[in-house]
Structures are given as structure tokens and as C-alpha cells.
N, C-alpha and C positions, 0 to 999 in steps of 0.2 A: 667722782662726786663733785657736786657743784657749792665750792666755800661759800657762796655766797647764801644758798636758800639753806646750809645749815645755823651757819653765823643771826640770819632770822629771829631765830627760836631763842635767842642768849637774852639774859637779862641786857637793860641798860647800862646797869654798871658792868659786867662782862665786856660788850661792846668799848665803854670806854676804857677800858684797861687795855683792847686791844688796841685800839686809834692812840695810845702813848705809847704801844711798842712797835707798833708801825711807823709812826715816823720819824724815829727813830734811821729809820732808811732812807730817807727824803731829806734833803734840805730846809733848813729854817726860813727860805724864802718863799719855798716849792711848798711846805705845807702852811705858813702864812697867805699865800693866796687862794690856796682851798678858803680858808675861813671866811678872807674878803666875799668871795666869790658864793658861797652858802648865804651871804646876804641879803643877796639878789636872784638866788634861786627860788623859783615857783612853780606848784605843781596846778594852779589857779585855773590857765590855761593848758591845753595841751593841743597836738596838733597830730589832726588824720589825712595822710597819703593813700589815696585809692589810685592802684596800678599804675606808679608813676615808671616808666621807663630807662630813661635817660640819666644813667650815675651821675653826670656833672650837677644835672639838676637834684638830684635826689642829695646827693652829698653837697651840696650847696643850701639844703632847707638846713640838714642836721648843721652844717657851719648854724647857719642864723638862730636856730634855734640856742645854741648854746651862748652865741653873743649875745641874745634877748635875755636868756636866763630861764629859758624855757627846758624844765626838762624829759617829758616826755617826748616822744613821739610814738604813732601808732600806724601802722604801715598795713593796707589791704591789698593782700596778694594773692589776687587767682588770676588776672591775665599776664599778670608781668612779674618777675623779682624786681626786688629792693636792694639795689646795688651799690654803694657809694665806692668812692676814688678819695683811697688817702691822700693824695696831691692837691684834692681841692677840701678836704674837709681839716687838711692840719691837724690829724689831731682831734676835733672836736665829737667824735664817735666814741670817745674814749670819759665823756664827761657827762653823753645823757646816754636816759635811756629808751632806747626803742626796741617798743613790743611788735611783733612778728604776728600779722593774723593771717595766715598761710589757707586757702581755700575757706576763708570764712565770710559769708556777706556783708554788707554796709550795714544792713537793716540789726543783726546781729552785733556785730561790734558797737553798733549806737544804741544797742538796749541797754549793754555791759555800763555802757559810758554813761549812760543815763541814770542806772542802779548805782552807779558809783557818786551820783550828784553834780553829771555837768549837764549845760545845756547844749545841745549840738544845733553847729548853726555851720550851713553849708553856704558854699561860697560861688556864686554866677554873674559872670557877665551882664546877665539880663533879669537881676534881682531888682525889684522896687525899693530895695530897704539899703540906702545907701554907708556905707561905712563910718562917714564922717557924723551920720545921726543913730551908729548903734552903742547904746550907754553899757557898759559891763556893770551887772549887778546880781550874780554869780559865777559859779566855776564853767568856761567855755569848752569846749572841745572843739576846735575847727577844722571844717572837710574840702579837702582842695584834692583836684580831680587829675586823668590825665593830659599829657601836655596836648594832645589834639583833642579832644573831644569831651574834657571836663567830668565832670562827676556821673555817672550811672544815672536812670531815673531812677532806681533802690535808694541811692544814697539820698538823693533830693526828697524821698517822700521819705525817711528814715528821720530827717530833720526837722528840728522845731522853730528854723529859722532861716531862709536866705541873704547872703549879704552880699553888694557889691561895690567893689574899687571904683572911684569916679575917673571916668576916662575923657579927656578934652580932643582926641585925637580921630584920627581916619581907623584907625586899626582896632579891632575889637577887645581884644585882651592883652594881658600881659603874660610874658614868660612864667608857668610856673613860679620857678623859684623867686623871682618878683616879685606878683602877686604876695607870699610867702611873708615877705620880709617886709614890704609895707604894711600889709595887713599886722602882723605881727611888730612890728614898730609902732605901729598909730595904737594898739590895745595895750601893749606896755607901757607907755607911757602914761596913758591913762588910767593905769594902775596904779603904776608907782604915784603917780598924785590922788591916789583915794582916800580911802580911809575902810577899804574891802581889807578882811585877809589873807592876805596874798601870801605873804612870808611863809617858809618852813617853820615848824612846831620846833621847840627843844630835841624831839626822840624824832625829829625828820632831819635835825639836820644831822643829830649824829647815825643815823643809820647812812646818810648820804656820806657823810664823811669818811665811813667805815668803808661804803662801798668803792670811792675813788683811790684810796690807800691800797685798797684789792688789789686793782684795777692797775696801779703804777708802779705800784712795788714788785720787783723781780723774783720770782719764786714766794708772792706770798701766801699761796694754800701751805706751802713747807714751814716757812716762818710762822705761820699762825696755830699750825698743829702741833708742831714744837714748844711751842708757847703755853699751851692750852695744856698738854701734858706733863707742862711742871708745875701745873695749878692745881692738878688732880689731889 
């Protein structure tokens, strides 16, 4: 059974009674920086991987992702798996989260994302619509493609927008995970000086709270069922 999609269902107050007896396990530093860190979490942007290959790179987005504060990602896998390397992600797999769309198309996954209230905006080399002139004034979903050959034409006609990195050099593109983190640097930033809602809700961040407590705490499906059963 998976604690997390039961824990779902609980009221708010439930949830917070369990987030005080979870960290209860944790250090007063270790759950002090969840808090900081929930600050600057947003679910505003999120970011789509189509068949990225190369773990360094794949486990090099989710690093940047979590250092931005981003915390989805959304991973399209039918030519390749989604593989990261805990040596280069430190750790940072364990702080977002990434949904798994396993033999599902671009065109599919960007309806989902669409019905869900973002704008998808795919990401080319040889876009007219340069980065530095696109204004965030909803929730994004961005599509960045594989390391040789970029995004599908699915995913490009799935999209409601092309965008690309301004390049001064001989060399066409950037690495992947590059791409990734500029792009994702230059939209954060320009977040956090908005006046968009970007922030987590109240009942966002304690579900997120709830969840990274899961997440780090040793045996916490034991601990929380134990818990739960002397509430009864």
C-alpha cells in the first residue's frame, strides 16, 4: 500500500497532526529547512522531458529543478527510460516530484497539462520567439526534447508556444540539461519579482510537507500507522 495516496484522503487537520509527529524524527534544523524551502516552492511552472537518454543529464534537470524550486517534473517515455544517478542528483530526487508517462504521447500528456491550467510551450533552437521576450502570465509547462534530436514533431504541434535560448556562438544548441537550467533560471526569476501566484496554498504546502517527512523519515508508513491507530 502506498502511504502516500492513502494519507490524500485525511482531513487537514489529520495531516497536521501527523507532520508534528513526524518530526519529531528529524532534526530541528532538518525540518526548519523543509519550511524555508516550501517558500520558494512552486507548482507555477513545471517541466516536460521527452525521451531524454543520458542519466547525467536527466539527473542533472531534477538537481536544477529542485535548486529553482520547481517541483514537478513530467518525464515522456517510449523511446528511452528516465534514469537519474544519485551521484549527480545529491539527493534532489527525493524533494520533487516526477510523474512517469510510460508509452504515452506528447500530444496526450499536453492535453492533461492543458486541462490542468498550463500553458505548454516547447522549447527549439530555431524558434522566432526569443526567451528573453517571453513574459510569464500563467502556469507554464516546458517541453525540452532529446539530447540529439530535440522534441518530436507531436510534441511541437502539441504546443501553444515555441521558445528559444539566444545563442551568440558557431554551435547550434545547448546541452540539454543547460538549456534546462537557463531557461528555468531566466523564468524564476522573473517570477519571483511578479506579482503572479506562484507560492504554494496553505493545504499545498502542508500536503508537501507531509509528503517529504514520508519521504525522509525511516520506516515512516510503520510510524504513521502506528500513530493513526491510537487515534482510533
Amino acid at each position: 500500500m502506498d502511504i502516500l495516496k492513502t494519507l490524500q484522503d485525511l482531513s487537514i487537520e489529520k495531516k497536521k497532526l501527523i507532520i508534528d509527529h513526524l518530526k519529531e524524527f528529524v532534526t530541528e534544523d532538518r525540518f526548519n529547512r523543509m519550511i524555508e524551502v516550501l517558500k520558494w516552492r512552486t507548482y507555477f511552472i513545471t517541466l516536460v522531458l521527452e525521451d531524454i537518454y543520458q542519466p547525467q543529464n536527466a539527473s542533472a534537470t531534477v538537481r536544477t529543478c529542485d535548486c529553482l524550486g520547481i517541483q514537478t517534473i513530467h518525464t515522456i517515455e517510449n523511446r528511452n527510460r528516465f534514469e537519474v544517478s544519485r551521484g549527480v542528483t545529491l539527493g534532489a530526487e527525493q524533494w520533487v516530484d516526477i510523474h512517469r508517462h510510460i508509452n504515452e504521447s506528447p500530444s496526450f500528456v499536453a492535453k492533461q497539462l492543458k486541462e490542468n491550467g498550463y500553458k505548454v510551450v516547447a522549447t527549439s533552437p530555431y524558434a522566432t520567439v526569443s526567451l528573453n521576450d517571453f513574459e510569464l502570465t500563467e502556469p507554464v509547462a516546458l517541453l525540452f526534447g532529446t539530447e540529439k534530436d530535440g522534441l518530436t514533431d507531436e510534441a511541437f504541434e502539441s504546443a501553444d508556444l515555441t521558445i528559444k535560448i539566444p545563442m551568440y556562438g558557431f554551435t547550434t544548441s545547448y546541452n540539454i540539461s543547460v538549456s534546462v537550467a537557463i531557461t528555468l533560471y531566466q523564468l524564476v526569476h522573473q517570477l519571483h519579482n511578479s506579482k503572479l501566484p506562484w507560492q504554494l496554498t496553505p493545504e499545498q504546502k502542508t500536503d508537501l510537507l507531509l509528503k517529504w517527512l514520508v519521504r525522509d523519515v525511516s520506516n515512516s508508513k510503520l510510524i504513521i500507522e502506528k500513530f493513526l491507530s491510537k487515534r482510533k
